[in-house]
N, C-alpha and C positions, 0 to 999 in steps of 0.2 A: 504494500500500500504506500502510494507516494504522498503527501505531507506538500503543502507548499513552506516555506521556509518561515515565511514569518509564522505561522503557526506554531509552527516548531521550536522556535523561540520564544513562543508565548508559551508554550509546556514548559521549557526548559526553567522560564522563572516558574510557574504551577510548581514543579520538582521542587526546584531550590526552595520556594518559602513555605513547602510539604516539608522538605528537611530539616527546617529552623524551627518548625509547630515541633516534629519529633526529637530534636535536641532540645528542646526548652521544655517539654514534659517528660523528657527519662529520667526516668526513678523517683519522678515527683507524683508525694501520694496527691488527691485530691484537695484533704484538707490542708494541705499546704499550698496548692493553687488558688484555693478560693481567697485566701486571705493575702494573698501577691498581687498587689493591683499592679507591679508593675509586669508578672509578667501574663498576666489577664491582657492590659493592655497589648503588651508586644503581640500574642495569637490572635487576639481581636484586629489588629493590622495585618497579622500574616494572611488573615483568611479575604480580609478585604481585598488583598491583592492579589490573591487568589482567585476569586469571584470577578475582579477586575480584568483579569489575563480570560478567563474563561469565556467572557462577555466578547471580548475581543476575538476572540476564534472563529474563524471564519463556519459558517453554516455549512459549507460542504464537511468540512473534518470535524463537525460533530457529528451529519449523520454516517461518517465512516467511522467515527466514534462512538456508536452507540452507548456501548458499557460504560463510559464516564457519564456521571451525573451532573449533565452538565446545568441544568433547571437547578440541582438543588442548590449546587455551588455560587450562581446568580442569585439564587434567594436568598442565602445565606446574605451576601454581600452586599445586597440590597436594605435586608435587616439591619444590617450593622450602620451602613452609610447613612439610613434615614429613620430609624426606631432608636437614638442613640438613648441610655438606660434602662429598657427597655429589654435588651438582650440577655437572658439567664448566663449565668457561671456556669452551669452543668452543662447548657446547652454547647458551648465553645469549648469543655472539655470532653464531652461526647465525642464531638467531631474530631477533637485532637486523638483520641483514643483507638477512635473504631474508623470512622469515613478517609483519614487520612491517609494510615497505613494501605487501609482498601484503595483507595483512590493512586498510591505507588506503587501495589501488582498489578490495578491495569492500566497503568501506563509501561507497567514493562515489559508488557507485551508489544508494544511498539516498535519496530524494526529500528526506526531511525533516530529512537530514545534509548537503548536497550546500551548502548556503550557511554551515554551521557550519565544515566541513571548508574551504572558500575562506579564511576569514578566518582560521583558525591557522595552515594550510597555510605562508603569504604568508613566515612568517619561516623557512622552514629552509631 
């Protein structure tokens, strides 16, 4: 499956700020999230720009991307952009927990992410 390139760079930041959600919650229990506004804040931006890259993906490579979520990811960041207090704790460590990891086995399925995603991978 071909990929036009900007796309691809819009994954590649998806990747990167999927890495930085999962290095800023390893080994941190919950209860110690909820009570970190600073790094409550930091996920609550990684997911917005997340949702922002997502947004920007061209309509053809999401429907050759079905299995990403790509609605929910948009919703998400739509929440966050314009519901500001509004947005649960749980909710954003939910996502940090379960959707994220998920959402970096199917992108590594992706032929022309599968050696990008190696090389970040490596550190978490």
């Amino acid at each position: 499956m071909s990929l036009h390139e900007d796309d691809v760079a819009l994954l590649k930041d998806i990747i990167d700020y999927s890495i930085k959600i999962i290095k800023s919650t390893k080994g941190v229990k919950f209860y110690y999230f909820e009570s970190n506004s600073e790094k409550i804040a930091a996920n609550e931006r990684y997911l917005h720009i997340i949702g922002e890259a997502a947004r920007k993906i061209s309509e053809e490579t999401r429907t050759k991307l079905a299995n990403i979520p790509w609605k929910k990811m948009i919703g998400l960041r739509n929440k966050l952009a314009h519901d500001y207090g509004e947005i649960l704790i749980s909710r954003i460590w939910l996502t940090s927990q379960t959707s994220i990891p998920e959402l970096i086995n199917e992108l590594q399925k992706i032929d022309e992410l599968k050696e990008y995603i190696q090389k970040v991978i490596k550190d978490v």
